[in-house]
C-alpha positions as CSV (number, residue, x, y, z in Angstrom):
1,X,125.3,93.8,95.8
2,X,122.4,96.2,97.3
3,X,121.9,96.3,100.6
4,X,118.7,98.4,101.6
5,X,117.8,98.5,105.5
6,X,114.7,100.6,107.2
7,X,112.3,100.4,110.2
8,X,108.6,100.5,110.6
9,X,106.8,100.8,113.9
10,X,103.2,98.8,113.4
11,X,100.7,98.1,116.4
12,X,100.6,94.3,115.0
13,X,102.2,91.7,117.6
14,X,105.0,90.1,115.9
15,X,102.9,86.6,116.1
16,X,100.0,88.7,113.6
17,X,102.8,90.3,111.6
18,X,104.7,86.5,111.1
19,X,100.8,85.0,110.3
20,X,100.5,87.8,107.3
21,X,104.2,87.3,105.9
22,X,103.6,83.2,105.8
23,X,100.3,83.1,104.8
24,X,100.6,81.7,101.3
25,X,97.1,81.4,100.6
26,X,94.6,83.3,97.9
27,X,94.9,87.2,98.1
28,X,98.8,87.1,99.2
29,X,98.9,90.3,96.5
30,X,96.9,92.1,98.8
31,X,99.1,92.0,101.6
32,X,102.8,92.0,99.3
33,X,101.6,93.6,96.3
34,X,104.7,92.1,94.5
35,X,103.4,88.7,95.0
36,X,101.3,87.8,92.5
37,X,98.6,84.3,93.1
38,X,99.2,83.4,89.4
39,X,103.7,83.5,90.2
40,X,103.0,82.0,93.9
41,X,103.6,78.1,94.4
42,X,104.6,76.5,98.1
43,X,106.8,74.0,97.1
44,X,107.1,72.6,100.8
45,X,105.7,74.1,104.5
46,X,106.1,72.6,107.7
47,X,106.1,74.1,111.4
48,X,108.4,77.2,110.9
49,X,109.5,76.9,107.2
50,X,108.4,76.8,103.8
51,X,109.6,77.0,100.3
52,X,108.5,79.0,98.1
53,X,108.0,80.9,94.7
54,X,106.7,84.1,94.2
55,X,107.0,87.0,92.0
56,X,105.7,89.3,89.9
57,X,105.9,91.4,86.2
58,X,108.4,88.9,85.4
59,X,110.4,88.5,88.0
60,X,110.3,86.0,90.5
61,X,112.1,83.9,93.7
62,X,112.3,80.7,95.3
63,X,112.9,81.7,99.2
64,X,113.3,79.2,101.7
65,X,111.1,81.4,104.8
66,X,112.5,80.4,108.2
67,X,110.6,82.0,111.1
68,X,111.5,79.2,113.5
69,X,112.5,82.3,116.0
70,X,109.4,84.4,116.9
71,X,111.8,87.5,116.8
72,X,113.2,86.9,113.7
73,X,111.6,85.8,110.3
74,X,114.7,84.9,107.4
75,X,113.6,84.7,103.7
76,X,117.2,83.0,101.7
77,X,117.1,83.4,98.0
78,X,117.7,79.7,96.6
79,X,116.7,80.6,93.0
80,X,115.2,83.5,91.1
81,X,115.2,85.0,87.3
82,X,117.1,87.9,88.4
83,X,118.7,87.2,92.5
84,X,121.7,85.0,93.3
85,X,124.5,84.7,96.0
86,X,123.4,86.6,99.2
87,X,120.1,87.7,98.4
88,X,117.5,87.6,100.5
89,X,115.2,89.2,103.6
90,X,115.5,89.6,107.2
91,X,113.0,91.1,109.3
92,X,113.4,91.5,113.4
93,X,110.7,92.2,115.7
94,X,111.1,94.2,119.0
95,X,108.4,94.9,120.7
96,X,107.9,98.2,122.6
97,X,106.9,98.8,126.1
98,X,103.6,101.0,124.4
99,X,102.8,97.7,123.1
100,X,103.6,98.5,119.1
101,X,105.9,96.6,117.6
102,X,109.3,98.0,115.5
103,X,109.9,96.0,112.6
104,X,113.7,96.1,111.6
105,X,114.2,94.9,107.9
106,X,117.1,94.1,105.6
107,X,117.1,93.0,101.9
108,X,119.5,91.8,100.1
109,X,120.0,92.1,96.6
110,X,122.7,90.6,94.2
111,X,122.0,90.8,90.6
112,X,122.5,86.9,89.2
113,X,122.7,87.8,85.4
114,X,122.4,91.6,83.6
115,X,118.7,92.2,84.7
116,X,119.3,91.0,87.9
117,X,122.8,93.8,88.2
118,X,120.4,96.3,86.9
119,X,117.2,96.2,89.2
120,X,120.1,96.2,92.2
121,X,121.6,99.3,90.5
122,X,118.2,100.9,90.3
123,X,117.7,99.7,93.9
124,X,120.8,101.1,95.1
125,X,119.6,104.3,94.0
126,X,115.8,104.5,94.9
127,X,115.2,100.7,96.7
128,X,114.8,102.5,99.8
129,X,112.2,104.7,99.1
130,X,110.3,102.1,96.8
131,X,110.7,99.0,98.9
132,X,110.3,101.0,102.1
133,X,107.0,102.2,100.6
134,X,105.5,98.9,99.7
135,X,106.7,97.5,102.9
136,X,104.6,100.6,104.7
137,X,101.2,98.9,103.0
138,X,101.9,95.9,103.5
139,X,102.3,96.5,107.2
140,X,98.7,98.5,107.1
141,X,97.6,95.8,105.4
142,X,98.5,93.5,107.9
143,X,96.8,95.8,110.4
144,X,94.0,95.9,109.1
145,X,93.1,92.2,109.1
146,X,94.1,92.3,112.4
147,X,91.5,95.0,113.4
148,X,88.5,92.6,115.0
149,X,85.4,94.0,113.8
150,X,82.2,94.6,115.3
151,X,78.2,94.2,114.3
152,X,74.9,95.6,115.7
153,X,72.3,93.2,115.9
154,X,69.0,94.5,115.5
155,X,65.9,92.7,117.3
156,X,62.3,93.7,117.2
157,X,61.1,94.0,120.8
């Protein structure tokens, strides 16, 4: 089993942060790149929850997402081609006096069959750096949608 941990600082609120990570509509791949749409079904979603399958280059997850706690967001492993026993994600939100937000976050990674004892292997060994990247976009990303824009409207006087 693989445990990775690391900590971002973003200047989303944890409310846009938890709107980005459980929106499960069209373009999820540009906020997690490794979610793809074509691997992404919502089996179930309800206030605080949802079930769901997502993946991507052939491998994929079903994670029950609980973010019934505004400070803390829980994705559970239930299936997966590669993940079993404990895997999962945990993320905790603290918000700072500055007004930023740290995100802590913890995956979990227990190979189910040979793949899956290999990827945590390879994760053991570079996850951090990896995961801790993609996690980095995705938390611009998140940003950036939250950034209200602005227009000039032009009149003739």
């Amino acid at each position: 089993m693989t445990t990775i941990h690391f900590t971002e600082v973003t200047t989303s609120t944890p409310e846009q942060f938890i709107a980005g990570l459980t929106d499960f509509g069209p373009g999820r791949s540009k906020l997690f790149a490794n979610s793809h749409d074509d691997n992404l079904e919502v089996h179930d979603q309800g206030p605080g929850y949802a079930d769901v399958t997502e993946g991507s280059g052939g491998v994929w997850e079903r994670l029950h997402y609980d973010w019934s706690d505004p400070n803390h967001v829980v994705l559970k492993t239930t299936d997966s081609s590669v993940w079993g026993g404990a895997s999962g994600h945990t993320y905790t939100f603290k918000r700072r006096a500055d007004g930023a937000t740290q995100i802590d976050v913890v995956i979990v990674r227990e190979g189910k069959n040979l793949k899956g004892h290999l990827l945590a292997g390879v994760f053991a060994l570079f996850g951090k750096r990896v995961l801790g990247k993609a996690f980095d976009d995705s938390v611009r990303a998140i940003e950036a949608r939250n950034i209200p824009t602005t227009s000039t409207i032009r009149t003739n006087v």
